[in-house]
matplotlib code that plots the C-alpha trace (Angstrom):
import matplotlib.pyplot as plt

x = [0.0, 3.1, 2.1, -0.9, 1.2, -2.6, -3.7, -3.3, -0.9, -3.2, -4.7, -0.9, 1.9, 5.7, 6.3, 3.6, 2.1, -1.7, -4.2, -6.8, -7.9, -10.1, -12.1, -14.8, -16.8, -17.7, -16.8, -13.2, -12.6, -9.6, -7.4, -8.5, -6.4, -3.2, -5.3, -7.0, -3.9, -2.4, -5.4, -6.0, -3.1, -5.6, -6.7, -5.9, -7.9, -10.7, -13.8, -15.1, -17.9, -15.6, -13.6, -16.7, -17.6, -14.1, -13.6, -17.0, -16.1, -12.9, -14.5, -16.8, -13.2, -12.4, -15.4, -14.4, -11.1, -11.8, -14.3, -11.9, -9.8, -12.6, -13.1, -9.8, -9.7, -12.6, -11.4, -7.5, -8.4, -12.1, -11.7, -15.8, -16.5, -18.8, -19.2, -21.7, -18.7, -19.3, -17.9, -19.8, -19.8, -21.8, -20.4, -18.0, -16.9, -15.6, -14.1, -14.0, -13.0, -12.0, -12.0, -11.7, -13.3, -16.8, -16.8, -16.7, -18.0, -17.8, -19.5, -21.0, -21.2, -22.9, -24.6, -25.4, -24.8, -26.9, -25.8, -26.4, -24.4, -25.1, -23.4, -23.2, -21.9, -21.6, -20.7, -19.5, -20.3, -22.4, -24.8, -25.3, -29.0, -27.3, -25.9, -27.2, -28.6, -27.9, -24.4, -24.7, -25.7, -22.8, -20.5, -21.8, -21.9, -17.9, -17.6, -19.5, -17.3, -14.3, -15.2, -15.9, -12.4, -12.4, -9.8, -8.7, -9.5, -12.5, -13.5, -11.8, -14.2, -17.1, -16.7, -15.9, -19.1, -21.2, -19.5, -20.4, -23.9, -23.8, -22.5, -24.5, -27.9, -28.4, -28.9, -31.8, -31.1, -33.6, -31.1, -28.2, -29.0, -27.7, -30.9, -31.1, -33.9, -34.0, -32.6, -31.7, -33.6, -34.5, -31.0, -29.5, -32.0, -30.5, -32.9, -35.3, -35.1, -36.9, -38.7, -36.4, -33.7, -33.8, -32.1, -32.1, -29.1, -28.2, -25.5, -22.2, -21.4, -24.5, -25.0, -24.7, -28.0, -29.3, -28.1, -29.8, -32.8, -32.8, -32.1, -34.8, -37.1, -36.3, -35.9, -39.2, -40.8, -38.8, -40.5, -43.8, -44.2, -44.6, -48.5, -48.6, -45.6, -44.8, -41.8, -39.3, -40.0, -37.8, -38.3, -38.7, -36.7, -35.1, -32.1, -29.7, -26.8, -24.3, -24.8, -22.2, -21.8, -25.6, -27.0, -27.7, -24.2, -25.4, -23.5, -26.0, -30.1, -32.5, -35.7, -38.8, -38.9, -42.4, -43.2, -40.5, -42.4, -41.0, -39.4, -37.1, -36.6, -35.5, -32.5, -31.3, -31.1, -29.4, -27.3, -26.4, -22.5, -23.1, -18.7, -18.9, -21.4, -19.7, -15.8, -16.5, -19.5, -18.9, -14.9, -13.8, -15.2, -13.5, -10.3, -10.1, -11.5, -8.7, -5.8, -6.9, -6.9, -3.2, -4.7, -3.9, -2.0, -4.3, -6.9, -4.6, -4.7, -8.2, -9.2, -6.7, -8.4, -12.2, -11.9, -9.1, -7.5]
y = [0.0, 2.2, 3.5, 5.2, 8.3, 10.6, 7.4, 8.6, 6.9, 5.1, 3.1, 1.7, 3.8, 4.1, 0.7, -0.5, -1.7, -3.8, -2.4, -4.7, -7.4, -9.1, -9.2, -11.3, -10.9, -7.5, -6.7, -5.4, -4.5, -2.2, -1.8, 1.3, 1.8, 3.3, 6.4, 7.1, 7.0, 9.8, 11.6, 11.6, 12.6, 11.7, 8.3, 6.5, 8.9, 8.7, 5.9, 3.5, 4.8, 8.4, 6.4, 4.6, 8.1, 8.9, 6.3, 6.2, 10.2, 8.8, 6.1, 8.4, 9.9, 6.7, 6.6, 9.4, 8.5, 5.0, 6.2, 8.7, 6.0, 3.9, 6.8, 6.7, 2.7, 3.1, 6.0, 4.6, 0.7, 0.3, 3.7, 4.4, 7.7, 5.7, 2.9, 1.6, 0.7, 2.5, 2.1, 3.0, 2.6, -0.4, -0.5, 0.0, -3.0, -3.1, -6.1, -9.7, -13.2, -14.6, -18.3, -18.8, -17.3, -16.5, -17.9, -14.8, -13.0, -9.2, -7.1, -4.0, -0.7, 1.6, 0.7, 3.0, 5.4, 4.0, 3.4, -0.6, -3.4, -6.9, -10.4, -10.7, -14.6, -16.0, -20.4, -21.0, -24.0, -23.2, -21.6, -25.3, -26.4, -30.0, -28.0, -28.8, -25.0, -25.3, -25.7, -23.3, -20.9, -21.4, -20.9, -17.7, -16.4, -17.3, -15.5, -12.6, -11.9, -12.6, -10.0, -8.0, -8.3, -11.4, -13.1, -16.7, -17.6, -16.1, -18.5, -21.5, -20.4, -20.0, -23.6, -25.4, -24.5, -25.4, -28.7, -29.4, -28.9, -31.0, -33.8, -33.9, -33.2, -30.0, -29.7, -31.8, -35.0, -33.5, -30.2, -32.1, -34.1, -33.8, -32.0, -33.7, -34.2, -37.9, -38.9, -42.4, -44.1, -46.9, -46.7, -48.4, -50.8, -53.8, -55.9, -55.9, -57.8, -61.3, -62.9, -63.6, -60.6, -57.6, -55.2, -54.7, -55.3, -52.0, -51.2, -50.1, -46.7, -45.0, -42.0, -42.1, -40.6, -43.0, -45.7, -44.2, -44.4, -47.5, -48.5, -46.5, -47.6, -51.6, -51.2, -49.4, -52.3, -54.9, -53.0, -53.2, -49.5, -49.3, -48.9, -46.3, -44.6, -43.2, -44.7, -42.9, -42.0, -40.7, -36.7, -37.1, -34.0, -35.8, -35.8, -38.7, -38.9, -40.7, -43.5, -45.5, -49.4, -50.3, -54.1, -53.6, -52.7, -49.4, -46.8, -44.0, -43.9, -41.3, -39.9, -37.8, -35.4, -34.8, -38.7, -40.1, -43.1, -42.7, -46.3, -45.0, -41.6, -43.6, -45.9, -42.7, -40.7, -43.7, -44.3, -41.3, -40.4, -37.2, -36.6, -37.8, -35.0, -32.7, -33.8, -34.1, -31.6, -28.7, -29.0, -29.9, -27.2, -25.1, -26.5, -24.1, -21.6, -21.4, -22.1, -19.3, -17.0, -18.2, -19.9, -23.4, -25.6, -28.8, -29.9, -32.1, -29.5, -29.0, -32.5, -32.8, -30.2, -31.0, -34.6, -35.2, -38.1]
z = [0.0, -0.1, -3.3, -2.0, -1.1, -0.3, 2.1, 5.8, 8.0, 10.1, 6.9, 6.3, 8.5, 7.3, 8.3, 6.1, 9.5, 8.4, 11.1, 9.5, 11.7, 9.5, 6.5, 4.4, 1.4, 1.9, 5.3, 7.4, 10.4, 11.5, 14.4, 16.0, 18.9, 17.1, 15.5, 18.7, 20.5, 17.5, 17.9, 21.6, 24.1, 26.7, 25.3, 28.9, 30.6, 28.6, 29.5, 27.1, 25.8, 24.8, 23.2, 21.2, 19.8, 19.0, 17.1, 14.7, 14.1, 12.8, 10.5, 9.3, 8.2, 6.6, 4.5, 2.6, 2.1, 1.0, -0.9, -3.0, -3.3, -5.1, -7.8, -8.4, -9.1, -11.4, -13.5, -13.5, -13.9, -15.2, -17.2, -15.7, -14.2, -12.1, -9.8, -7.0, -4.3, -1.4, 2.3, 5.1, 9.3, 10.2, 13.8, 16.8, 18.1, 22.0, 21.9, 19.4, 19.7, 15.9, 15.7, 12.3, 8.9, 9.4, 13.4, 15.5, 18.1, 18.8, 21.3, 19.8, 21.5, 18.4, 15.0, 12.5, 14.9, 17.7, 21.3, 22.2, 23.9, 22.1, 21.0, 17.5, 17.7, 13.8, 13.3, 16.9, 18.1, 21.1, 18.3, 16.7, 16.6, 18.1, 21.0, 24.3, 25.0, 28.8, 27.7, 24.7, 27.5, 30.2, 27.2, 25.2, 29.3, 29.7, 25.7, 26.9, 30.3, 28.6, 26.4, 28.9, 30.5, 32.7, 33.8, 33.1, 37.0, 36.9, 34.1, 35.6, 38.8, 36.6, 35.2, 38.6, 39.9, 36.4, 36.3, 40.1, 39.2, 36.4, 38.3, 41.8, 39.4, 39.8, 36.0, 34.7, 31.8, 29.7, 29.4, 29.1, 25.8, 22.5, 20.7, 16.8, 14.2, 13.6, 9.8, 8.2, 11.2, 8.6, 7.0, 10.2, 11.0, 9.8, 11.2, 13.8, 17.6, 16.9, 20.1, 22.7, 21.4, 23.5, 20.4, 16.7, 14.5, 13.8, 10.7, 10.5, 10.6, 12.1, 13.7, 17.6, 17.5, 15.1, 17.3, 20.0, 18.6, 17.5, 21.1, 22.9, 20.4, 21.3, 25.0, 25.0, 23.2, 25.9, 28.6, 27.1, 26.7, 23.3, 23.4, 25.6, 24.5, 21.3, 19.6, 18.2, 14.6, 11.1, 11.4, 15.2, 17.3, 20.2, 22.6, 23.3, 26.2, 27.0, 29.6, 31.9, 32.6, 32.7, 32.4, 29.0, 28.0, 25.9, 25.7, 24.4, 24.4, 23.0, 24.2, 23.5, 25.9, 25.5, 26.2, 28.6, 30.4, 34.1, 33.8, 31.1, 32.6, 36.3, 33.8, 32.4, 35.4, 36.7, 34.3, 32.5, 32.2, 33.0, 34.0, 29.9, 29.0, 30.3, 29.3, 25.6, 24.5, 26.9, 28.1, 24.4, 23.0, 25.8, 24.8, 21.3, 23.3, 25.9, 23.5, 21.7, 24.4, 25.4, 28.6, 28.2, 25.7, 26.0, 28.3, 30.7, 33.1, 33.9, 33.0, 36.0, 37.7, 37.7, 37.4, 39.9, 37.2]

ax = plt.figure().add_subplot(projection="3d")
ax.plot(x, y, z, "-o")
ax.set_aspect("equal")
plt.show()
């Protein structure tokens, strides 16, 4: 960008510095802290929200000059006197985690101009329709205080206490399950339990949930449930968890939470692996998190830390 001798020096400085932090399709966002910093002697003294309006009167700046610079391109390149690019403000952003191409969040202070503080969260994982929303909600919680300025401790607290209540039962089954829409239930079903089998064949390579379904459904018919209970069905929206050593030797069942018979709800609640729930939905997905954030290489150490391995 050296050749742009008119562009200002906080676009690209004398070092050819890149103040942009990231950019897709039609979108970038810029470093602001360096041209407040020129512009403001008193940028430490001054509170958030000052520096919020400092900085959209400065982009409002940056329209212009990006916009000059757009005329140029079309007259010099496209040999057009006119164009339809335009830049413009769509907001001041606080803070922002960036994952990965188009999995971010940012915590917005002003839009068009407007005062507001929101989450604007795009393909994390906790936003996933097959994300358990009770743990969906501990984690966009954690996003939103670390964006805020929390500490890793704070965090670590934060979790200790939500993994206690997972374990002693505080937190319900029914929140806890994998939420899916039922597909390729028929796929799987290799063949169904003959008289004196307790459980279908069930193919290679399905779907845990599949599987799951397959094994509700049979273990519902075992226990002679099946006529009062609906069985589950292809289309079906259900949840499925993990389970620990049980007589049955399964190692995942589904359920309808609208019509769990209280037989089956009293062998899941017994027998749900609710340490497993935990460990690999909510503390795996913590692991990115973390390493991003320069708080932990791996997940040895809190593995070591909440599960006392």
């Amino acid at each position: 960008m050296k050749h742009l001798e008119d562009t200002p020096w906080w676009i690209c400085d004398s070092e050819d510095t890149n103040y942009c932090t990231y950019s897709d399709t039609d979108s970038i966002y810029m470093h602001a802290e360096p041209i407040l910093r020129h512009r403001h002697s008193n940028f430490d003294e001054m509170n958030a929200e000052e520096k919020d309006d400092a900085l959209e009167n400065i982009a409002m700046e940056y329209e212009g000059v990006v916009t000059k610079s757009y005329d140029k391109l079309a007259k010099e390149v496209f040999r057009s006197d006119e164009h339809r690019l335009e830049m413009k403000t769509e907001c001041v952003i606080r803070s922002a985690y960036f994952r990965a191409t188009r999995r971010y969040a940012q915590w917005i202070t002003k839009q068009e101009g407007i005062k507001k503080e929101s989450l604007d969260v795009k393909g994390l994982e906790f936003k996933k329709a097959n994300f358990p929303p009770v743990l969906g909600k501990f984690f966009k919680s954690a996003l939103v205080d670390v964006l805020k300025g929390a500490t890793q401790s704070e965090i670590d607290d934060r979790l200790k206490i939500f993994k206690k209540q997972i374990l002693d039962g505080t937190i319900p089954l029914t929140q806890l399950g994998n939420p899916q829409a039922v597909k390729k239930l028929n796929k799987y079903t290799e063949r169904k339990a003959r008289a004196g089998e307790m459980f279908s064949v069930i193919g290679k390579g399905a779907p845990a949930a599949v599987k799951a379904c397959i094994i509700y459904n049979d273990l519902l018919k075992f226990w002679g449930l099946h006529k009062k209970h609906a069985s589950i069905s292809q289309g079906d929206k259900i949840k499925w968890i993990y389970l620990k050593q049980n007589p049955y030797q399964i190692d995942a069942i589904a359920f309808l939470e609208w019509d769990l018979p209280e037989k089956m709800s009293t062998f899941i609640n017994q027998y749900a692996d609710r340490k497993k729930i935990f460990e690999s939905i909510l503390l795996n997905k913590l692991e990115g998190f973390y390493n991003d954030l320069g708080w932990a290489l791996n997940l040895n150490p809190y593995q070591q830390m909440f599960f006392n391995i």
